[in-house]
C-alpha positions in Angstrom: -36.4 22.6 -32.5 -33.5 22.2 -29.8 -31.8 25.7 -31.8 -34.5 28.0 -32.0 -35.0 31.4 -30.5 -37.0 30.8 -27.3 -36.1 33.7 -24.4 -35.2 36.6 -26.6 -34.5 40.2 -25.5 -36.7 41.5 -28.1 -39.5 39.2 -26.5 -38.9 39.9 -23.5 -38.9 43.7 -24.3 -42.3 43.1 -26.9 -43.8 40.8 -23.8 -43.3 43.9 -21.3 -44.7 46.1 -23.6 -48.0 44.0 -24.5 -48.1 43.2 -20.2 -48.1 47.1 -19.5 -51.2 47.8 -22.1 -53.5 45.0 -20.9 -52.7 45.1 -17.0 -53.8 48.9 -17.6 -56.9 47.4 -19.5 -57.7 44.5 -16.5 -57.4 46.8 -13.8 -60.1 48.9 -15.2 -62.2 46.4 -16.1 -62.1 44.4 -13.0 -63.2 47.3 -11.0 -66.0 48.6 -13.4 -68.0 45.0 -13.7 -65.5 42.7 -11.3 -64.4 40.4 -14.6 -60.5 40.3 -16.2 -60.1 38.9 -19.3 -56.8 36.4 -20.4 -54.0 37.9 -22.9 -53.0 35.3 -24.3 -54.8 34.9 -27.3 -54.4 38.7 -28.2 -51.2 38.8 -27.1 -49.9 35.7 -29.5 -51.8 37.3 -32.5 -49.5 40.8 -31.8 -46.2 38.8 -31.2 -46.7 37.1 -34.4 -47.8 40.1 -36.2 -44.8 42.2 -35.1 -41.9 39.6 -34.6 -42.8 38.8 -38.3 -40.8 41.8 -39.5 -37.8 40.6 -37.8 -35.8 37.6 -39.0 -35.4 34.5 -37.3 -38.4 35.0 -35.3 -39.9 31.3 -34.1 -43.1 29.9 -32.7 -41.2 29.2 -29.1 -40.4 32.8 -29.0 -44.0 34.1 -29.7 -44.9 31.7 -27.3 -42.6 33.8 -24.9 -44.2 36.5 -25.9 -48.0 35.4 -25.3 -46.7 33.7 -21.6 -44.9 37.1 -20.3 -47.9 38.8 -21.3 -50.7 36.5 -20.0 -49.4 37.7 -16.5 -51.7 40.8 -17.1 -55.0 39.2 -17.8 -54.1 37.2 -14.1 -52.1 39.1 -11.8 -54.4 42.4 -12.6 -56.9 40.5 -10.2 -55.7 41.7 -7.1 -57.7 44.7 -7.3 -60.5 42.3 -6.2 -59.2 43.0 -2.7 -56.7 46.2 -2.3 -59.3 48.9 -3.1 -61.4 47.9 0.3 -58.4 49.9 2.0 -59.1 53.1 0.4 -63.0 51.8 1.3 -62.1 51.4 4.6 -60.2 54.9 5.1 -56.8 52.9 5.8 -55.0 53.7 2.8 -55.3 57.1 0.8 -53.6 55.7 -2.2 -51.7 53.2 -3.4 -48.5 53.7 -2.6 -46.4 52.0 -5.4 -43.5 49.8 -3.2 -46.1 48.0 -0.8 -48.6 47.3 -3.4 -46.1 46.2 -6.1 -43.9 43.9 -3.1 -47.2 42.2 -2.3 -48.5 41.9 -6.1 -44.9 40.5 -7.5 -44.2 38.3 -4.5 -47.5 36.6 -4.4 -47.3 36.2 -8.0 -43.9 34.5 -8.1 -44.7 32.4 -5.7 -48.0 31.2 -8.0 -45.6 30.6 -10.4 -43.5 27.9 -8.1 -46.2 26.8 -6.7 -47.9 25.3 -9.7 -44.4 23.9 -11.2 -44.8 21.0 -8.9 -48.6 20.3 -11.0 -47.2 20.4 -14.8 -46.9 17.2 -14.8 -49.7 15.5 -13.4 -52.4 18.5 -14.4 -50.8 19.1 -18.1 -49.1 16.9 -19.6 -51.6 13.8 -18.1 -54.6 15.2 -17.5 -57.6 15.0 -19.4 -58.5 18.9 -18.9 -59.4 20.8 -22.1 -57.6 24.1 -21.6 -59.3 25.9 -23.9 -57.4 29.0 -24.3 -54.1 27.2 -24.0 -55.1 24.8 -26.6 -56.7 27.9 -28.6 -53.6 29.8 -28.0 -51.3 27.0 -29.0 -53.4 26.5 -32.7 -52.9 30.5 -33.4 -49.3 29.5 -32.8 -48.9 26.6 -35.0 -51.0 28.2 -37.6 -48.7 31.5 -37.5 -45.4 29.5 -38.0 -46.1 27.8 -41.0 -44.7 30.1 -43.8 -47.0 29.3 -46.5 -49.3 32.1 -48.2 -52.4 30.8 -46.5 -50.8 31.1 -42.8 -49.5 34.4 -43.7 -53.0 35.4 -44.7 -54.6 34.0 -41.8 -52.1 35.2 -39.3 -52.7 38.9 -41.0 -56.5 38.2 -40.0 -56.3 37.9 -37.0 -54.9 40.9 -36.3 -57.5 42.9 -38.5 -60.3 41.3 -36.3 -58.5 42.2 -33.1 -58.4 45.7 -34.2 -61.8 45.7 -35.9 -63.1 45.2 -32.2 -60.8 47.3 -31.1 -61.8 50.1 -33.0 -65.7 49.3 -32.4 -65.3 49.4 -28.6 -63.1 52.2 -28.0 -65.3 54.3 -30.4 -68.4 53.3 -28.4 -66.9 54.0 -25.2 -66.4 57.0 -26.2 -69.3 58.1 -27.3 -70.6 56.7 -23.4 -68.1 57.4 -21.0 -66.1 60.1 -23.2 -69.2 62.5 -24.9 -72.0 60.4 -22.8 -73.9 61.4 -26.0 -75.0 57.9 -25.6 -76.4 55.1 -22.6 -74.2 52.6 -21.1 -77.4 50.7 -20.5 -80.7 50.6 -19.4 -83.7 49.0 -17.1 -87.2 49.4 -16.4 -88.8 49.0 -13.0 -92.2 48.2 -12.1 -94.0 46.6 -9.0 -96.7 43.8 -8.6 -97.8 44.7 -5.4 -95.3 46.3 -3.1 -93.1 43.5 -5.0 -90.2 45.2 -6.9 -89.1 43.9 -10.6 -86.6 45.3 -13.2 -86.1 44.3 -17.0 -82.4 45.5 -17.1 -79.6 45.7 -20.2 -76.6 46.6 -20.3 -74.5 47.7 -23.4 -71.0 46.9 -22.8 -69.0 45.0 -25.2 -66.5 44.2 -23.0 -69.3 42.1 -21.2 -70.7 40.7 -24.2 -67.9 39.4 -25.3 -67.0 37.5 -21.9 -70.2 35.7 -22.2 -69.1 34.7 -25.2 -66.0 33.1 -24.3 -67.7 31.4 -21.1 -70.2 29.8 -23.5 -74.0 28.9 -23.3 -74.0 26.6 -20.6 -72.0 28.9 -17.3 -74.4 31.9 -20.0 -77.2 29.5 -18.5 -75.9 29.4 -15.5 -75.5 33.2 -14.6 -79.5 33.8 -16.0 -80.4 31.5 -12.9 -78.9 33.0 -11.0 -79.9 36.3 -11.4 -83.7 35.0 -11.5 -83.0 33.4 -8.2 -81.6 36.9 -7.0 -84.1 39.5 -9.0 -86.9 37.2 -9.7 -87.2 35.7 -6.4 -85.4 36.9 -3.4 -85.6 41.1 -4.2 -89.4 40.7 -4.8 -90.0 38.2 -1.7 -87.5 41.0 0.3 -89.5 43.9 -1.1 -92.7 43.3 -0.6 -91.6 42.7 3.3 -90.3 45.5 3.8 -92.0 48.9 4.8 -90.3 51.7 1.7 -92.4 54.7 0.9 -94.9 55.1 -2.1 -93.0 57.8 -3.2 -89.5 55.9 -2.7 -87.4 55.6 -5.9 -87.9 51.6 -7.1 -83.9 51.3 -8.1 -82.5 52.4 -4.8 -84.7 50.4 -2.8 -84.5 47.0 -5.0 -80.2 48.2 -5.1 -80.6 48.9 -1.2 -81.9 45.3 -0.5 -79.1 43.5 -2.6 -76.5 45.4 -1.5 -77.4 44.5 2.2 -78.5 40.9 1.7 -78.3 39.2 -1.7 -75.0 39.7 -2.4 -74.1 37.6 0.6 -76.3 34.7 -0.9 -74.2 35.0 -3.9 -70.9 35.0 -1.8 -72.1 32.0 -0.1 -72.9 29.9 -3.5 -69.6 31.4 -4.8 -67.8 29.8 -1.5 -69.3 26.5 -1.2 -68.6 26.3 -5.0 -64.9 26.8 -4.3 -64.8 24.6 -1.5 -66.0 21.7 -3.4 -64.0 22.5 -6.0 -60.6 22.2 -3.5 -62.1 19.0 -2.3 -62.1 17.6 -5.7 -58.6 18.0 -6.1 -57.4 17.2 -3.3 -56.0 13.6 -5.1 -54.5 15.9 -7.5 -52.8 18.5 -5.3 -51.3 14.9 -3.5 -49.4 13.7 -6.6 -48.0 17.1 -7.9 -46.3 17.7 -4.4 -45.4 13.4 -4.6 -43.6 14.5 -8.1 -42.3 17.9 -6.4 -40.3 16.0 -3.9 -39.1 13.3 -6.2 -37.3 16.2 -8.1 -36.0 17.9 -5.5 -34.0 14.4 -4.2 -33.6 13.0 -7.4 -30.0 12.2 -8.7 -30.7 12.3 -12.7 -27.8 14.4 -14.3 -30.0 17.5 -16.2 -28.9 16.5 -19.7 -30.2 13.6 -19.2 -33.7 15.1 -19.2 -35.1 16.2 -22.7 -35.7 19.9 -23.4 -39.3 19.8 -23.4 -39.3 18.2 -19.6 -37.1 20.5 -17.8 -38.6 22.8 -15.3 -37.1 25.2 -13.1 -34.4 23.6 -11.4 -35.0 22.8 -7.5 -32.5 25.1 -6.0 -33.6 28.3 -8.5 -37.4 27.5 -7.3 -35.9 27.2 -3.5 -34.0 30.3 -4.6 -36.6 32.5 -5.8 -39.0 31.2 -2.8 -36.8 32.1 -0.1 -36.7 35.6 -1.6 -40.3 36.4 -2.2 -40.9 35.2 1.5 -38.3 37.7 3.0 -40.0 40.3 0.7 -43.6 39.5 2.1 -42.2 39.4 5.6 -40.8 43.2 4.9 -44.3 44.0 3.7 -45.9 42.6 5.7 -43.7 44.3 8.2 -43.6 47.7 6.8 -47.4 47.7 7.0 -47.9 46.5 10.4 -45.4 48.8 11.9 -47.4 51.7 11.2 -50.4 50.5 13.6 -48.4 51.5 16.9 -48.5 47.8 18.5 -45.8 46.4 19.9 -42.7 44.4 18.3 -44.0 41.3 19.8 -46.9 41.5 18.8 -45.9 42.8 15.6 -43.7 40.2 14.4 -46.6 37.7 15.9 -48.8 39.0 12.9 -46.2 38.8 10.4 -45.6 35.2 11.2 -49.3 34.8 11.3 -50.0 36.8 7.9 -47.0 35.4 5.2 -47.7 32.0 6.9 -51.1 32.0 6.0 -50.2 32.9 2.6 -47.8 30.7 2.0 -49.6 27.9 3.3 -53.0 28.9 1.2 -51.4 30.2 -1.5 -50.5 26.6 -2.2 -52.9 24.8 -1.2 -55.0 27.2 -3.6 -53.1 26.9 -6.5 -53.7 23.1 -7.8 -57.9 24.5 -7.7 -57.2 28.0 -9.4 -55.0 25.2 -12.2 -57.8 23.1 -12.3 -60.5 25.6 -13.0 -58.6 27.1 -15.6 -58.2 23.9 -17.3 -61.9 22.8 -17.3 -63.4 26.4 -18.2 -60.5 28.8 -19.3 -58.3 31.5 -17.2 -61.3 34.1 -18.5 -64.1 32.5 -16.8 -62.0 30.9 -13.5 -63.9 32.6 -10.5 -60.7 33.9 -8.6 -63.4 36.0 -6.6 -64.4 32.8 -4.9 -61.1 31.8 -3.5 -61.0 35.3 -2.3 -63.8 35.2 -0.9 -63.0 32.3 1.7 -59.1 33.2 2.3 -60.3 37.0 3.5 -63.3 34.6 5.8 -60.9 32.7 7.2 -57.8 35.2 8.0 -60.5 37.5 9.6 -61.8 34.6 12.1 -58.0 34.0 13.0 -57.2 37.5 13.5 -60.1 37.7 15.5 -58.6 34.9 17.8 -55.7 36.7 17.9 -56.6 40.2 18.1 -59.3 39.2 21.4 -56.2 37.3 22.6 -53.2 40.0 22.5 -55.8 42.9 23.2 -55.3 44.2 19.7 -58.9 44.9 19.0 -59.1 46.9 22.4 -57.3 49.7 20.7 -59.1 52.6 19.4 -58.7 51.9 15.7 -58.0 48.2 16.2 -60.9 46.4 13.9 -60.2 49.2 11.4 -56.2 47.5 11.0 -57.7 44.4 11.2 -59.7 44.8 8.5 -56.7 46.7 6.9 -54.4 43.3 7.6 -57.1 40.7 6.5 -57.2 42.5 2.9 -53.8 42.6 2.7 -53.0 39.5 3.6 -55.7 38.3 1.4 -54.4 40.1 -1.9 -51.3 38.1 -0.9 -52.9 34.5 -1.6 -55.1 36.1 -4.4 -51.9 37.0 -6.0 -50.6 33.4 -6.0 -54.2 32.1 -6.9 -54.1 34.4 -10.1 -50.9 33.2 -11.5 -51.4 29.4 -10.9 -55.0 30.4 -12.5 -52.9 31.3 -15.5 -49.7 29.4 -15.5 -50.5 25.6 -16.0 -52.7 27.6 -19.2 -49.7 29.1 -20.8 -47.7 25.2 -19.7 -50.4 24.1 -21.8 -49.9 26.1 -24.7 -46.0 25.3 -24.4 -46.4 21.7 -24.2 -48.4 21.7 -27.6 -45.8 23.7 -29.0 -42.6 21.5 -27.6 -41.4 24.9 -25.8 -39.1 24.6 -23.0 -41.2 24.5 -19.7 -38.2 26.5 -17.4 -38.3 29.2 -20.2 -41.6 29.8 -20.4 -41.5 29.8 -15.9 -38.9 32.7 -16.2 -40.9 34.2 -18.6 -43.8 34.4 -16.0 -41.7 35.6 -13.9 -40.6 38.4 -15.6 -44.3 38.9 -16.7 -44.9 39.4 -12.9 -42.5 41.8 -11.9 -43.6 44.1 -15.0 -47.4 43.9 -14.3 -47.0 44.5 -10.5 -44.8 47.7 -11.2 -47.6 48.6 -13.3 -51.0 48.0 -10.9 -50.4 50.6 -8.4 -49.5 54.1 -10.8 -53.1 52.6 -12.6 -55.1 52.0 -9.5 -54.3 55.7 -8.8 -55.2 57.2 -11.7 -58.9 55.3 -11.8 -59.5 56.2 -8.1 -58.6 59.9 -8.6 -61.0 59.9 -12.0 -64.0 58.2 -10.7 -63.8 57.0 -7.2 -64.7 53.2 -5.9 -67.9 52.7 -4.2 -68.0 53.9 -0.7 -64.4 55.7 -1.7 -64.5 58.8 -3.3 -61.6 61.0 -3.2 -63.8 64.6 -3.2 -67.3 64.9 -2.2 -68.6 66.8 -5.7 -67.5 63.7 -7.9 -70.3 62.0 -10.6 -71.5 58.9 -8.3 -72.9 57.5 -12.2 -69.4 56.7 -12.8 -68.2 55.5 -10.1 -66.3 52.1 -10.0 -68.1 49.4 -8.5 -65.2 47.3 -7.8 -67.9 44.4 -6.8 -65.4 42.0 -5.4 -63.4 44.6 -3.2 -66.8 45.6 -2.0 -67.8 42.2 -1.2 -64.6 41.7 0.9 -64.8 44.7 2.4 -68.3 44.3 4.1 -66.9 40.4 5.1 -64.1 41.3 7.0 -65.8 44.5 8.4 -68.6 42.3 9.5 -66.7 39.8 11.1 -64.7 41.8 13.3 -67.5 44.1 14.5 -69.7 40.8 14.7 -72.7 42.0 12.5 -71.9 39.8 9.5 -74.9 38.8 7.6 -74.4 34.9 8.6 -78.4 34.2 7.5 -77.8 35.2 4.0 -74.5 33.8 3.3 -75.4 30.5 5.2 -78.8 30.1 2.7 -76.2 31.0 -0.1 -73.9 27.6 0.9 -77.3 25.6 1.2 -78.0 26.9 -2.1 -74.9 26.1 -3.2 -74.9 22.9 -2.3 -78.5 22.0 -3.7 -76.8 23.2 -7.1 -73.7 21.0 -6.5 -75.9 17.9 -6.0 -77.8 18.8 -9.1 -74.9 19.2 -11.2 -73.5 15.6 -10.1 -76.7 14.0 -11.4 -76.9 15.9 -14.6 -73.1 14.6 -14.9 -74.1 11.1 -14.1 -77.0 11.0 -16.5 -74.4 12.5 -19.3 -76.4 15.2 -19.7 -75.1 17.7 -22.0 -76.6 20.6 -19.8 -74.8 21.2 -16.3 -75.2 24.1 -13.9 -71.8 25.1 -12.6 -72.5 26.6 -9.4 -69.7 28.9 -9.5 -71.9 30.5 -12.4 -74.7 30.7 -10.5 -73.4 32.0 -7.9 -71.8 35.0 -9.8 -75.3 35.7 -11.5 -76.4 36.1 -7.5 -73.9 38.0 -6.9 -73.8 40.7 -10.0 -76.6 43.3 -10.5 -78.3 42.6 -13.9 -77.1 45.3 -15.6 -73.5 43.7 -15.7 -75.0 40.1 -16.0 -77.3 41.2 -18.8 -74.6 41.3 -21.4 -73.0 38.3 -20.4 -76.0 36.0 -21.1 -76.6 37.8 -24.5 -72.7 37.2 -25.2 -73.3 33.3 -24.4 -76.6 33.8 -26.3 -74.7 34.7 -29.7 -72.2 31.6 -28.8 -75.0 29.4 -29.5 -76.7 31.3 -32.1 -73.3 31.0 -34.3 -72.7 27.5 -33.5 -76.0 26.8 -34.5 -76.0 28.8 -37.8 -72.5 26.8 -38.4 -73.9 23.6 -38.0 -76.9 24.3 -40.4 -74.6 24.8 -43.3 -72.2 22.8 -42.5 -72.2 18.5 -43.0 -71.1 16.5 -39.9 -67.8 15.8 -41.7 -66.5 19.4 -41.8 -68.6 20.9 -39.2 -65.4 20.9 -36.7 -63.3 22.5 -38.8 -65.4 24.6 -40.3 -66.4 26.0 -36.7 -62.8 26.1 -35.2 -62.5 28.5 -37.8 -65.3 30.5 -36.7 -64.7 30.7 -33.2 -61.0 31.6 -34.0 -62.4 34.9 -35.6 -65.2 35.7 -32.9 -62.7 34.7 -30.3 -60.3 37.5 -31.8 -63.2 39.9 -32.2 -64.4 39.3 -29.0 -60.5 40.0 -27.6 -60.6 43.2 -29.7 -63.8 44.6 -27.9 -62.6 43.8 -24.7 -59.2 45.5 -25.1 -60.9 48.6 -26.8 -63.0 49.2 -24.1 -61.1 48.9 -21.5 -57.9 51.0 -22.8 -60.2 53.9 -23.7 -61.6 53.4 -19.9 -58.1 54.1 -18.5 -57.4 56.8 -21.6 -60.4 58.7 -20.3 -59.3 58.3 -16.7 -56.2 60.4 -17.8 -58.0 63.2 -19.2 -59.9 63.1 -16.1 -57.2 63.5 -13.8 -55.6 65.8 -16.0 -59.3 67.9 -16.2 -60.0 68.1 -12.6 -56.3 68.6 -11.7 -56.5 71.9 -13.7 -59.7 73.0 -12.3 -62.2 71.7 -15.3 -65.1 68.9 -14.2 -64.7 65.2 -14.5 -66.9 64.9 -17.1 -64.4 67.2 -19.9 -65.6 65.7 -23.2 -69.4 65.2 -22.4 -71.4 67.3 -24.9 -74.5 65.9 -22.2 -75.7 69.5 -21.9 -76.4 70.4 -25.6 -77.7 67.6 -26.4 -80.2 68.3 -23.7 -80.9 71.7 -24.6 -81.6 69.8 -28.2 -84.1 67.4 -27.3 -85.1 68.4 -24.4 -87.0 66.2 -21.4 -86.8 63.6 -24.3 -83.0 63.4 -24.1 -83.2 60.9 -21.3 -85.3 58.2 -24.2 -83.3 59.0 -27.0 -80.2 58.6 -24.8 -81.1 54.6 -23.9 -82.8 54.3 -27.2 -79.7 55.0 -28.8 -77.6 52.6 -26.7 -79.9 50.1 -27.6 -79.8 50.6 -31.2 -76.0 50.4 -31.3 -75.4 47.1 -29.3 -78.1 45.5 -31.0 -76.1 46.3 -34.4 -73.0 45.4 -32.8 -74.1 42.0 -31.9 -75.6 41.4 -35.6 -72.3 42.7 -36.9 -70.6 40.8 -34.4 -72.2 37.1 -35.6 -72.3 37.8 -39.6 -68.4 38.8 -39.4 -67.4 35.5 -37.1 -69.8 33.4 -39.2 -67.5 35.4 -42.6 -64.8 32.7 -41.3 -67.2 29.9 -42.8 -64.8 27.9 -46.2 -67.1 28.7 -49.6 
């Protein structure tokens, strides 16, 4: 294997293309319902596909492909934190150099940082890697040129764009003609106590609970009983809200002000205890970093398959990405009016902090996407404490060098602890995603340093990428508390949950009104679940509660969970119908096949979805930039003038219909995979 195409200019050109499409896709995505999905799957499926049409194409050079592109299901996740400065009134838009500096710096520097852990976390560790082992089997399957892998490799693709096709056509019909509901939920009260039955219809959802699976599925319905069927009714009926008072804003009122922080608490705790599990780990990978970096064995020495990036190209490349942050870092303090000593004193403090995070960070965000996947990894968590603890130490500072004296000091510190904090979420993301794609390489005997560039590269391309999309969402529909002009459709605003979350945490530390009660019963929550979950792993009990899922169902309104626990529903309705006709001998292989094709199906919706998501954001832009509405395509009206006051019925009826078909059609074609 020592002469096949790896690091190709046609992959890398392929890789950039596939990066651009489903960065576009994530950033839409993660600030409609606050989830990304991984592209690596996809993304091996359409390198295959395509590169098959060219000779000598290889696995290791579709495994180029899939790496370089798997930086857009990752790195797309720093729009958990950058739209809280348009929320905040700081920033106006995204202007392209700072936000792509900060994305493509943090990320390299994910990439170095989880070098050091390939070793120890990959090729020693017990971890599962599911999508890196899943990702490395598409591979294996696709290079063997025999009719059957041909056949199969062609399938793939057709149930990617099946998917596809479904979801973009749905979203149409919802976002695009709104001839359609998006979802739906009915609210009632037992006493003054308020209760919702709430679904969603996305497909995008519904196919993330797929890939997270019964158990976090599980997970996420506790927690959202713990948030709507315990604390919102307990809340609500203590608190004084007009008769006449609409049950949805009040029930959304009270999460928004207190649940949420329960959730962010659970989520932290959860995150915390996950770096303190690791802490072993991160030890050896920095033992073995060292060991490199003074060791005298000649390169050629080392076999193909072991060599990383060499020491002084990592040392290289860091070195650069830190001068890069500190001009950032610069450029955006500068513009706050304090003086250069000061200045320059929160530059040192802010890439410092990032650095030193950032690395710290990266062994958990590895290990989490080793035991459950790069799709389900809750990046939000580690988010959630970096942006906690930058704000208390900015606080020091800023009460020590009288920087919070100044008229629109908290707002710039507020500004400086997002920013810093997209910086470590940056380097979380990647490590999150590299170690996966190491995974997949070491399976597939690629060459690690290769696939390291190829990150790299897939870094650079997505960051250039974020900022021109971020802009063209904001403009179309506006984030919560951010809207761009005052006469804009609030139903389609995007949430941006995480951002939101951030937002109000940094906010509320600096003008000390934080809700500490709520998020201090969310880490003793947390920590109840934590001790539960040991015990259930003791008694090797099949069933464990992840807290990090329960923390997220908390944290989410039902109408986004909703479809996740039906998507982790159908996971365990088809491995169910697989086992019953299948015998104990073939009932692995038999269901690897069908999770192969629902995993691709699943892939397809997602990506359908969300492209049409940003498509329609065009035509929005384009639409209100020309004087028209921002609803251009929605044939809303007529259909009202058709049905009437009964438009409102049919409309959610008609959702309802559709998903429910989708989901049928969803199981019978995954369970299609099943050998005669």
């Amino acid at each position: 294997m020592d002469n096949l195409r790896e690091l190709t200019l046609r992959g890398i050109l392929l890789g950039a293309i596939i990066t651009v499409i489903f960065t576009a896709s994530n950033v839409y995505l993660g600030l409609k319902v606050g989830l990304t999905f991984s592209s690596a799957i996809p993304a091996a499926v359409i390198s295959m596909a395509i590169l098959r049409f060219f000779s000598g194409a290889t696995i290791l050079e579709n495994n180029m492909v899939q790496t370089q592109a798997s930086a857009a299901g990752t790195l797309s996740s720093i729009i958990f934190v950058l739209p809280g400065l348009l929320m905040i009134g700081y920033w106006h838009s995204f202007p392209f150099w700072s936000t792509m500096a900060i994305c493509a710096a943090g990320g390299m520097l994910g990439v170095l940082f989880s070098i050091p852990l390939r070793h120890v976390m990959v090729v020693k560790s017990t971890l599962p890697y599911p999508e890196g082992v899943a990702a490395a089997e598409i591979l294996k399957a696709g290079s063997e040129s025999t009719e059957e892998s041909e056949k199969s490799n062609s399938g793939g693709l057709k149930d990617i764009l099946f998917g596809g096709t479904i979801a973009a056509t749905i979203s149409v019909l919802t976002n695009g003609l709104r001839a359609i509901s998006d979802g739906t939920a009915y609210w009632f009260t037992q006493g003054k106590s308020i209760f919702q039955l709430p679904m969603g219809f996305s497909l995008a959802l519904l196919s993330a609970g797929y890939l997270i699976g019964i158990v976090s599925g599980i997970a996420i319905l506790i927690g959202n009983v713990i948030a709507w069927g315990v604390a919102i009714p307990i809340l609500s009926a203590s608190t004084d809200y007009p008769e006449t008072a609409s049950l949805p804003s009040v029930a959304m009122g009270l999460w928004a002000s207190d649940i949420r922080f329960i959730g962010a608490g659970t989520l932290a705790i959860a995150a915390i205890w996950t770096l303190i599990t690791l802490f072993k780990p991160m030890l050896e990978g920095l033992k073995i970093s060292l060991r490199a970096l003074r060791s005298d064995v000649v390169a050629s020495e080392i076999p193909r398959t072991e060599k990383d990036m060499s020491p002084k190209s990592m040392l290289l490349v860091m070195v650069s990405m830190l001068a890069i942050l500190v001009v950032t870092f610069y450029s955006f303090i500068s513009d706050s009016g304090l003086s250069a000593g000061v200045a320059w004193s929160l530059v040192a403090c802010s890439v410092i902090f990032a650095f030193i995070i950032g690395f710290l960070v990266a062994a958990a965000c590895g290990y989490m996407a080793g035991l459950v996947g790069s799709s389900a990894s809750p990046i939000s968590g580690i988010g959630i404490i970096a942006v906690t603890v930058i704000s208390l130490v900015l606080l020091g500072l800023g009460e020590a060098n009288g920087m919070l004296a100044e008229a629109n000091g908290s707002q710039f510190a507020t500004a400086l602890a997002l920013f810093t904090t997209s910086a470590v979420l940056a380097i979380a993301t990647i490590s999150n995603d590299n170690l996966q794609d190491l995974k997949t390489g070491y399976l597939v005997k690629a060459t690690p340093w290769r696939q390291q560039v190829a990150l790299l590269i897939g870094c650079v391309v997505g960051a250039a990428v974020i900022a021109p999309v971020l802009d063209i969402l904001y403009n179309a529909y506006g984030f919560t508390g951010a809207m761009p002009r005052p006469d804009m459709d609030p139903a389609q605003v995007l949430a941006a949950p995480q951002a939101t979350l951030m937002t109000t945490i940094a906010k509320g530390i600096f003008s000390h009104k934080l809700e500490w009660t709520m998020i201090i019963i969310g880490l003793v929550l947390g920590a109840v679940i934590i001790v539960i979950d040991l015990l259930l792993g003791k008694a090797n009990c099949k069933f464990r509660i992840p807290a990090l899922a329960v923390g997220m169902g908390i944290y989410l309104p039902p109408v986004i969970t909703s479809p996740l626990i039906i998507g982790a529903l159908l996971s365990w309705i088809i491995k169910r119908a697989v086992a019953k006709r299948s015998s104990e001998a073939n009932f692995k292989d038999n269901f690897k096949q069908v999770d192969r094709r629902a995993a691709l199906i699943a892939s397809g919706l997602i990506v359908g979805e969300s492209l049409v998501g940003v498509l329609m954001a065009v035509v929005i832009v384009i639409s209100i930039s020309s004087g028209g509405s921002d609803a251009p395509l929605s044939i809303a009206p007529w259909l009202t003038s058709v049905f009437g006051e009964n438009f409102g019925m049919v409309h959610e009826i008609a959702g309802l219909a559709i998903f429910i078909t989708i989901c049928i059609t969803f199981c019978r074609r995954a369970l299609s995979a099943l050998k005669k």
